[in-house]
ROLO-320544 format. One record per residue (C-alpha): x, y, z; residue in three letters. Coordinates in steps of 0.5 Angstrom, whole numbers, plus 500, padded with zeros to 3 digits. Layout:
<recs>
XYZALA/...
</recs>
This chain:
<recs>
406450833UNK/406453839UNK/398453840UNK/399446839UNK/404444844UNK/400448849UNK/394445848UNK/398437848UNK/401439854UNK/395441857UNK/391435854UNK/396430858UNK/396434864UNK/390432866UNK/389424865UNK/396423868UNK/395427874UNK/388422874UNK/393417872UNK/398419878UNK/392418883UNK/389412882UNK/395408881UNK/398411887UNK/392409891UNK/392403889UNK/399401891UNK/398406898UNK/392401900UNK/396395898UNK/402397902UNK/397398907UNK/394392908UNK/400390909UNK/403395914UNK/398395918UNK/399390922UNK/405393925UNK/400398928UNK/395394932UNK/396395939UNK/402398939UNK/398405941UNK/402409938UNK/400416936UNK/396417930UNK/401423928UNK/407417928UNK/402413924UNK/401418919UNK/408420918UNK/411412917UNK/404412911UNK/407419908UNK/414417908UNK/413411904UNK/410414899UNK/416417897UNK/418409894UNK/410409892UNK/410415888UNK/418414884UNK/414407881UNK/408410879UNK/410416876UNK/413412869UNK/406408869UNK/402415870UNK/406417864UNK/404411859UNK/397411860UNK/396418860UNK/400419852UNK/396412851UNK/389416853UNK/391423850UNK/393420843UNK/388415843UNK/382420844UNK/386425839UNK/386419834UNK/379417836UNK/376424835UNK/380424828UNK/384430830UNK/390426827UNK/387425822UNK/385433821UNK/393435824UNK/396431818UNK/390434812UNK/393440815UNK/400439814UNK/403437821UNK/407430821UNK/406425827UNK/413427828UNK/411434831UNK/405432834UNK/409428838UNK/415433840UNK/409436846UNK/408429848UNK/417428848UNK/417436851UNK/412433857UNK/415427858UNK/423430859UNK/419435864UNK/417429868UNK/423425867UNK/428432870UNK/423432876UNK/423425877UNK/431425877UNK/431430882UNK/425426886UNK/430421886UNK/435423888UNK/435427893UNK/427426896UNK/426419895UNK/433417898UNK/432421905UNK/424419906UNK/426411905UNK/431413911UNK/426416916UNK/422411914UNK/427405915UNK/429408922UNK/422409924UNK/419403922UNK/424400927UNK/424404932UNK/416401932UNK/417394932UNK/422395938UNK/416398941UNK/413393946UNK/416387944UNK/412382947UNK/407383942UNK/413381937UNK/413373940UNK/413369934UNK/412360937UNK/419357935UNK/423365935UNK/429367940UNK/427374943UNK/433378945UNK/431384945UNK/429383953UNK/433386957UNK/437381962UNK/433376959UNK/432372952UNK/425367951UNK/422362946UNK/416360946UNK/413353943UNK/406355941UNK/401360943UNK/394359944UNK/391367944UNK/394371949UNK/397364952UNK/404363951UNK/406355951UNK/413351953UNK/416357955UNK/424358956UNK/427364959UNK/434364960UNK/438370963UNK/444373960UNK/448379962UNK/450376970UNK/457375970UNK/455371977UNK/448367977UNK/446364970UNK/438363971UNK/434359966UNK/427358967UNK/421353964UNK/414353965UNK/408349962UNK/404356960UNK/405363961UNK/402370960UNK/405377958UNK/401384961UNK/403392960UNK/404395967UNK/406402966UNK/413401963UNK/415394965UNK/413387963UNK/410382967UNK/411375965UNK/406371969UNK/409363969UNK/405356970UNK/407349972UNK/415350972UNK/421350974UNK/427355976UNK/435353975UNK/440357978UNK/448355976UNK/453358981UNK/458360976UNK/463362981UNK/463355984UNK/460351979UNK/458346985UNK/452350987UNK/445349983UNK/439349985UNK/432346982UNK/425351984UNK/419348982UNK/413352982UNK/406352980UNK/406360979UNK/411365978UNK/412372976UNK/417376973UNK/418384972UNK/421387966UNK/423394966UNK/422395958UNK/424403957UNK/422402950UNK/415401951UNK/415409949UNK/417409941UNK/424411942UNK/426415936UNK/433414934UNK/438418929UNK/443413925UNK/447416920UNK/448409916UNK/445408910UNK/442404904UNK/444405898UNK/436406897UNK/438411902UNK/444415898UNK/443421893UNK/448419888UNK/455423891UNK/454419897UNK/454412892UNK/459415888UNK/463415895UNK/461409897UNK/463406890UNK/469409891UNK/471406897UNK/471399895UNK/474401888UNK/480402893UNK/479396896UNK/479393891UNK/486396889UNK/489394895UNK/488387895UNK/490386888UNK/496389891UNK/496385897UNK/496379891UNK/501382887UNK/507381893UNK/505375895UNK/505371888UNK/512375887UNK/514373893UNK/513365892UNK/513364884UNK/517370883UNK/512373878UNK/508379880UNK/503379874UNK/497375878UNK/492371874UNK/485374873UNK/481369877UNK/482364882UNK/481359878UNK/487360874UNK/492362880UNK/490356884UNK/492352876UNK/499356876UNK/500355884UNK/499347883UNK/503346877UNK/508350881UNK/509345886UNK/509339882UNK/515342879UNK/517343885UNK/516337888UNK/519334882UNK/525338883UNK/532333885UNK/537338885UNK/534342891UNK/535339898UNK/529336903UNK/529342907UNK/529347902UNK/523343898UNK/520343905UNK/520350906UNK/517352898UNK/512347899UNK/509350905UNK/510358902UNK/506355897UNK/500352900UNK/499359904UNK/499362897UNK/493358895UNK/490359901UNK/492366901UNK/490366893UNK/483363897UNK/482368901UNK/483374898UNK/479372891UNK/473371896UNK/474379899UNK/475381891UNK/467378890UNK/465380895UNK/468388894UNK/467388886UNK/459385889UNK/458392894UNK/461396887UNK/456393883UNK/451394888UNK/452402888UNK/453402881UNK/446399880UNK/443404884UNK/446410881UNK/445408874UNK/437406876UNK/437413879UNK/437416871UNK/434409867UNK/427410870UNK/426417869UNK/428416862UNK/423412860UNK/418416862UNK/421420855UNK/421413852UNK/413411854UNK/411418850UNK/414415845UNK/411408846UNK/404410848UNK/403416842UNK/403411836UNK/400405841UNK/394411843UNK/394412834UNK/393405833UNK/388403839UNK/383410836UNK/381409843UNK/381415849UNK/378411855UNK/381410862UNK/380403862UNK/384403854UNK/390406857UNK/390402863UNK/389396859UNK/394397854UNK/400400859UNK/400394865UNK/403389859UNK/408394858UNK/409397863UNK/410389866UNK/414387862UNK/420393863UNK/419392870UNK/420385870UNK/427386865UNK/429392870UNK/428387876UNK/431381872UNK/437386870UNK/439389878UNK/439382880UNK/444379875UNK/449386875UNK/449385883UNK/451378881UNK/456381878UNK/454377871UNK/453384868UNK/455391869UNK/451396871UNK/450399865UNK/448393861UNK/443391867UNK/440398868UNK/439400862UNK/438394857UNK/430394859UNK/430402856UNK/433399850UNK/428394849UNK/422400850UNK/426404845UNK/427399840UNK/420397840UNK/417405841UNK/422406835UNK/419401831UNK/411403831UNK/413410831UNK/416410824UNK/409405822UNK/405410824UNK/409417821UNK/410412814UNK/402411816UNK/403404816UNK/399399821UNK/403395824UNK/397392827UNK/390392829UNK/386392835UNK/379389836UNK/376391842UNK/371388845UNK/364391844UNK/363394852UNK/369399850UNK/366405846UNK/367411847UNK/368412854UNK/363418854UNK/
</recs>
């Protein structure tokens, strides 16, 4: 037995790294060419470049890994089954059950290293990378001018622009803004932006300048022009790099969530105590409904009686009716600060629970892809690559759909993270016990291209 859990092993080894690679390429050429842009003309140096590529690998390689996985048991077990060495291990007396106990054994593996991956690596490279790539696009920020957007990020001056044309800027508004004395506003027809050293120069056509005196509002001038220019001392034209010690909750290792979590769970109790002397004060009851609904229901009935009320005097009514309508605006309120609390929990409970769901399915895709790679007597690349997109789709779809409920407080984390690996267990279970009782579940016709990948 333990030949064989070497020789399993080493056979998934080899097309789950081949697996890794080409997934990891794929997805890495595709956030390039969406990345890319953020580079052109920047003049940044090429290690600045290479170093925002390698931190975004960290997010590249957490989601590729699972799928690596499928696809290397599908073309393990798919070539064993095809070369009848399933067949040869059963006449021998070995049951799929341990056939498949390397594969679980290698799949725990990946899934213990991915949770550490997760946790401590992946957050701290999602980051650096954040940071850097804000530190890039504040670099030379009139290569950032979109027509129709407020630029704020010039010093002593924002700007619009209503079109471009090339490097020609068209309808261009310069405002002024930090001057406690002179408030400045400028339009032209046309302009034009140049780099000299660190500074900006903004070259403007066929326009005019307003100044507002705003120590005596009496004093305004009107300057028209036919040409005007303006320089901008810019320091971030060098990239800047910063340090922040805000984060994400992509960007928190599971401590730190669990503080964060914490927190706003505090909140929470806070505000329902807040809640609970409010209503005792008004209604003289301290149990407060659980929804706000419910309390504004309770408040209402309460100020019909009130006003219906003929042994209290006119004042006293008065006074009760307008402690109650602060009730229900406070009642309002503070249900609207619970959402918003329980949402940030959720929040940092989805992460947490994410953190431990994707590396268990790496488990849960070995015993999908053992019975799947049987049933499919097929051990080519473009077999497991074909057999693995539908599934693995399907459960990032689901794990997609669940983080977006439980963050809309639907479901609770637990339910919304882990959902998806219950579905792959059940149907894993299912083909899993067909193929140990020898039963097919179903059959797979191949086209005639794909042979045997020889």
């Amino acid at each position: 037995m333990r030949l064989l859990r070497r020789y399993i092993i080493i056979e998934l080894l080899s097309p789950f790294l081949f697996s890794l690679l080409v997934i990891v390429f794929v997805l890495f050429i595709q956030f390039l060419l969406r990345a890319i842009d953020r580079f052109l003309g920047k003049g940044l140096d090429t290690l600045v470049i290479f170093e925002y590529l390698f931190l975004n690998m960290a997010w590249i390689v957490a989601l590729a890994v699972p799928m690596a996985v499928l696809i290397a048991t599908l073309m393990t077990f798919g070539r064993l089954s095809e070369d009848n060495e399933i067949t040869a291990m059963r006449a021998s007396g070995i049951s799929f059950l341990k056939i498949i106990r390397p594969g679980l054994l290698f799949g725990t593996i990946i899934c213990l290293m991915l949770l550490y991956f997760n946790n401590y690596i992946l957050p701290e490279m999602n980051f650096r990378a954040r940071i850097l790539s804000g530190d890039i696009y504040r670099k030379r920020p009139m290569l950032t001018i979109d027509p129709g957007h407020f630029i704020g990020d010039l010093p002593d001056y924002g700007m619009i622009i209503g079109g471009k044309t090339g490097e020609v800027m068209e309808d261009v508004r310069i405002f002024s803004k930090n001057s406690q004395q002179i408030q400045t506003s400028i339009y032209s027809k046309t302009g034009t932006l140049e780099t000299i050293g660190n500074a900006l120069t903004l070259t403007l056509f066929d326009g005019e300048v307003h100044e507002l005196d705003l120590t005596d509002f009496g004093e305004y001038r009107r300057i028209q022009f036919s040409k005007h220019k303006i320089n901008i001392p810019v320091d971030d034209l060098l990239l800047m790099r910063r340090d922040t010690s805000n984060r994400t909750d992509r960007e928190m290792t599971i401590p730190m969530m669990l503080k964060r979590k914490n927190s706003y769970q505090d909140r929470i109790k806070t505000v329902w105590k807040r809640m609970g002397r409010n209503y005792y004060q008004a209604l003289g009851d301290s149990v407060v409904p659980k929804t706000l609904k419910k309390t504004l229901a309770y408040v209402i009935e309460y100020q019909e009686n009130v006003a219906a009320d003929t042994l209290l005097a006119e004042a006293d009514k008065n006074s009760k009716l307008r402690q109650l309508k602060t009730l229900e605006r406070q009642a309002t309120n503070e249900f609207n600060l619970l959402n918003s609390y329980q949402k940030s929990v959720n929040k940092y409970g989805v992460e947490i629970h994410k953190k431990f769901s994707l590396p268990v399915a790496c488990i849960l895709f070995v015993l999908l892809g053992a019975p799947l790679g049987v049933l499919a007597r097929k051990g080519g690349f473009i077999v497991g690559i074909s057999l693995s997109f539908g599934f693995f789709l399907i459960y990032y779809i689901m794990l997609i759909g669940g983080e977006e409920i439980a963050d809309r407080n639907y479901v609770s984390p637990a339910v919304g993270m882990w959902a998806p690996n219950v579905v792959l267990f059940l149907i894993a279970f299912y083909l899993t016990v067909r193929t140990v009782r020898e039963r097919t579940p179903l059959r797979i016709k191949w086209p005639k291209f794909i042979n045997r990948g020889k």
